[in-house]
C-alpha positions as CSV (number, residue, x, y, z in Angstrom):
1,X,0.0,0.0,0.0
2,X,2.2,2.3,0.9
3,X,4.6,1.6,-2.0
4,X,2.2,3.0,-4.3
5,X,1.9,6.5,-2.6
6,X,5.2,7.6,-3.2
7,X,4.6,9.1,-6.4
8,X,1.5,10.5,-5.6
9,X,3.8,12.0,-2.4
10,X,6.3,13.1,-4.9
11,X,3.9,15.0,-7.0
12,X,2.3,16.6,-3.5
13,X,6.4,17.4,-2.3
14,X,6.6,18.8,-6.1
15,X,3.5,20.8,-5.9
16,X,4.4,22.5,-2.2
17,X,7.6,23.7,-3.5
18,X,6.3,25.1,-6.3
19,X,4.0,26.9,-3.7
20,X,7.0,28.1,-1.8
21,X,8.5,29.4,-5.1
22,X,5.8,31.5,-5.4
23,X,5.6,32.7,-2.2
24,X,9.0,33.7,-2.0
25,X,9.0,35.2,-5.8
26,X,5.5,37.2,-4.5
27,X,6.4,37.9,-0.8
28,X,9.6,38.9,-0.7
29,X,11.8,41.6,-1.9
30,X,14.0,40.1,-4.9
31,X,12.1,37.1,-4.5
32,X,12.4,36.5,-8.2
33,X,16.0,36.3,-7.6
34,X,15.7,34.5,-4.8
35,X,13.5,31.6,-6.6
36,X,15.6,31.6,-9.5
37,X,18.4,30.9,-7.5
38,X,17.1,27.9,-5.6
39,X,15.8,26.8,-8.6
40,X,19.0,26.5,-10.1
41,X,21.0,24.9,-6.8
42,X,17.9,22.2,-7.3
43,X,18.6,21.3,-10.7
44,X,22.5,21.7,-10.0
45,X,22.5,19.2,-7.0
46,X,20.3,16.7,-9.4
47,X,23.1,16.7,-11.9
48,X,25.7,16.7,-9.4
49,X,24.1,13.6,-7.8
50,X,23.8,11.9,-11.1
51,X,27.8,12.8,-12.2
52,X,28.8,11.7,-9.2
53,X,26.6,8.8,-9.0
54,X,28.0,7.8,-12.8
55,X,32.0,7.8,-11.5
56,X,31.7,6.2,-8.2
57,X,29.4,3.3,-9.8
58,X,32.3,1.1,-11.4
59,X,34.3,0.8,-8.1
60,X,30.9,0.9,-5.9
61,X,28.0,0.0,-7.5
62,X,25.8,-0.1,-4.9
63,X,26.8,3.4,-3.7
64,X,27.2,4.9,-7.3
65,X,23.2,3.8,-8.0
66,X,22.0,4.5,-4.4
67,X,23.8,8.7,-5.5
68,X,22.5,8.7,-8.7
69,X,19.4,8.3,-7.8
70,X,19.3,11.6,-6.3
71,X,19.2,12.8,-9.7
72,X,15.5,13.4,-9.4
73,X,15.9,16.5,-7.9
74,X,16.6,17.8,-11.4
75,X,12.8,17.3,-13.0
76,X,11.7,17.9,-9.7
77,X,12.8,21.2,-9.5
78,X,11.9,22.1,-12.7
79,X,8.7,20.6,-12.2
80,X,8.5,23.4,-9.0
81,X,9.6,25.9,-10.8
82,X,6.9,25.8,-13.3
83,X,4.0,25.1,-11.3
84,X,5.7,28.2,-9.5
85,X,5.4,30.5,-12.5
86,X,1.8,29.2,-13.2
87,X,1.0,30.2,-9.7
88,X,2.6,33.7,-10.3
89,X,1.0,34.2,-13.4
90,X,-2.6,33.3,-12.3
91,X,-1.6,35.9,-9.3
92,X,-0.7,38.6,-11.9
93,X,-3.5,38.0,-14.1
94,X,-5.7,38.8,-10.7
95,X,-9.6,39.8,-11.9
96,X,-11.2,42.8,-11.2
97,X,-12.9,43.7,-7.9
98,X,-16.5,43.4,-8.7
99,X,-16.6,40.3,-10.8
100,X,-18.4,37.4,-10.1
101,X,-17.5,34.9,-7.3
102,X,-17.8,31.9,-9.8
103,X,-15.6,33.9,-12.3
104,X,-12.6,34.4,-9.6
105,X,-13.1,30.3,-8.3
106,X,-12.7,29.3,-12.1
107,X,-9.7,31.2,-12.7
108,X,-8.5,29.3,-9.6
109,X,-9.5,26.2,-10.5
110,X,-7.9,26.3,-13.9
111,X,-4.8,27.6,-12.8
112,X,-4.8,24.3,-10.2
113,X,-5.3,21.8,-12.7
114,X,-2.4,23.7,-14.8
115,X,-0.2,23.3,-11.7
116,X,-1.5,20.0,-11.3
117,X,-0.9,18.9,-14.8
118,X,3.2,20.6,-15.2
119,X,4.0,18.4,-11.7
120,X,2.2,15.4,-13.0
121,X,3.5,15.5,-16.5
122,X,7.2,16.2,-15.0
123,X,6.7,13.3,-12.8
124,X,5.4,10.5,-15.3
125,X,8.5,11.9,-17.3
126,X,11.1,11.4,-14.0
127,X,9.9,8.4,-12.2
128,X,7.2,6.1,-14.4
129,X,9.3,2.7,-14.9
130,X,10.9,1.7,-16.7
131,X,10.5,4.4,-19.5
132,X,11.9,7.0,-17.0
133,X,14.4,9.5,-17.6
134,X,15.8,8.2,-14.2
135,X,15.6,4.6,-16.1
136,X,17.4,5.6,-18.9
137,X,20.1,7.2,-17.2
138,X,21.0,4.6,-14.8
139,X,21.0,2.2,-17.8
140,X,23.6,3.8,-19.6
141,X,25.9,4.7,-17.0
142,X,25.8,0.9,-15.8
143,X,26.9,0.6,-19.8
144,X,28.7,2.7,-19.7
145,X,30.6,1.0,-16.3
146,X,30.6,-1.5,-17.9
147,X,32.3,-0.9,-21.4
148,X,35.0,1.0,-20.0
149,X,35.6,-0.6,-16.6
150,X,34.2,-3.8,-15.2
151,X,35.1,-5.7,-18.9
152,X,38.2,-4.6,-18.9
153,X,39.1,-5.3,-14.8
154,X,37.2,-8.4,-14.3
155,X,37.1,-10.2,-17.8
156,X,36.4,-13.5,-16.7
157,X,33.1,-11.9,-15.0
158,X,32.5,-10.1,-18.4
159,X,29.5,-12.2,-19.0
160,X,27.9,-11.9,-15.5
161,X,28.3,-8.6,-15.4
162,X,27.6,-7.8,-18.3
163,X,24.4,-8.9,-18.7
164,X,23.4,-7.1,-15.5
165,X,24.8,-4.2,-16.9
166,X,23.6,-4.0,-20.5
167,X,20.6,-5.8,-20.8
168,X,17.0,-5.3,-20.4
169,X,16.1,-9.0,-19.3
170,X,18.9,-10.0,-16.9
171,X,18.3,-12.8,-14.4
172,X,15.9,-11.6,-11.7
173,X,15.7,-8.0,-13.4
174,X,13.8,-6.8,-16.0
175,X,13.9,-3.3,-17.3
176,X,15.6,-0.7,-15.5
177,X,12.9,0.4,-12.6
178,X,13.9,1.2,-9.0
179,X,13.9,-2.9,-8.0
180,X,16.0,-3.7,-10.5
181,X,18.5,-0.7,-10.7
182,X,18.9,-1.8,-7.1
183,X,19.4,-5.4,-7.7
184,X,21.7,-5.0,-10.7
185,X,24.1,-2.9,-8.8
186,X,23.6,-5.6,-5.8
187,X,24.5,-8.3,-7.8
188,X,27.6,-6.7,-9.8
189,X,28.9,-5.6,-6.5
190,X,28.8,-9.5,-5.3
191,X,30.5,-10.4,-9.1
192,X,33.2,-7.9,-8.3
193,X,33.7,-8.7,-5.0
């Protein structure tokens, strides 16, 4: 049960920065600046994860997936920071005093279901196995691992290795979800041990 709530949890998290963004672009002095900059530490400390992720999984696997993962903080943060500027712009397009109530609570409502949609759409993209962008990264840094490292290090493990690392169906794994990014890197880490 609960394993299913995550991503509706992540969407939620998503959505409440975005909120946050908004506030502090709205409510604060230089706010703009101020959500602009987060923004970009988010997305930087995504990449970061993932780059480092990528060269500490051929000595560590288990460590270089468990980092990389942290990689969705990239689409997450740009999935905040554009449910973020829909907020602000529903804020600036603010109706006139005097219109009617059902007017001002269908503005609202649309700019919700925007917000809704930009999180949910950035989250399918991020997380959804095992067409992910998180999927597909991890699958060609493992590849990747394995072309230029674990082949070359451990080559009479070349086949058991490798067929965690570069293929779609490998014993006990199939596709490139969070399970099986997880027990790929678990069982190259007992091959290279």
């Amino acid at each position: 049960m609960l394993k299913e709530l995550w991503q509706p949890a992540y969407a939620l998290l998503v959505s409440l920065v975005g909120v946050g963004l908004a506030m502090l672009w709205l409510r604060v002095e230089n706010g703009w600046l101020l959500a602009v900059v987060t923004s970009g530490v988010g997305i930087g400390a995504g990449y970061a994860a993932l780059a480092v992720g990528k060269r500490i999984l051929p000595a560590a696997p288990t460590k270089g997936r468990a980092t990389m993962e942290w990689w969705i903080l990239a689409p997450g943060t740009i999935a905040a920071a554009s449910s973020a500027l829909v907020i602000g712009i529903t804020i600036a397009m603010t109706v006139p005093d005097g219109t009617e109530a059902d007017v001002k609570t269908l503005i609202t409502t649309i700019s919700t279901a925007i917000t809704s949609f930009v999180a949910a759409g950035f989250i399918t993209t991020a997380t959804k196995d095992p067409d992910s962008v998180v999927a597909s990264a991890a699958s060609s840094a493992f590849a990747q691992a394995f072309t230029t490292t674990w082949s070359k290090r451990f080559p009479n493990r070349a086949s058991d290795v490798g067929q965690w690392a570069t293929s779609t169906q490998a014993p006990g794994a199939s596709g490139w979800g969070l399970a099986a990014r997880t027990y790929r890197a678990e069982q190259i880490q007992a091959a290279l041990d």
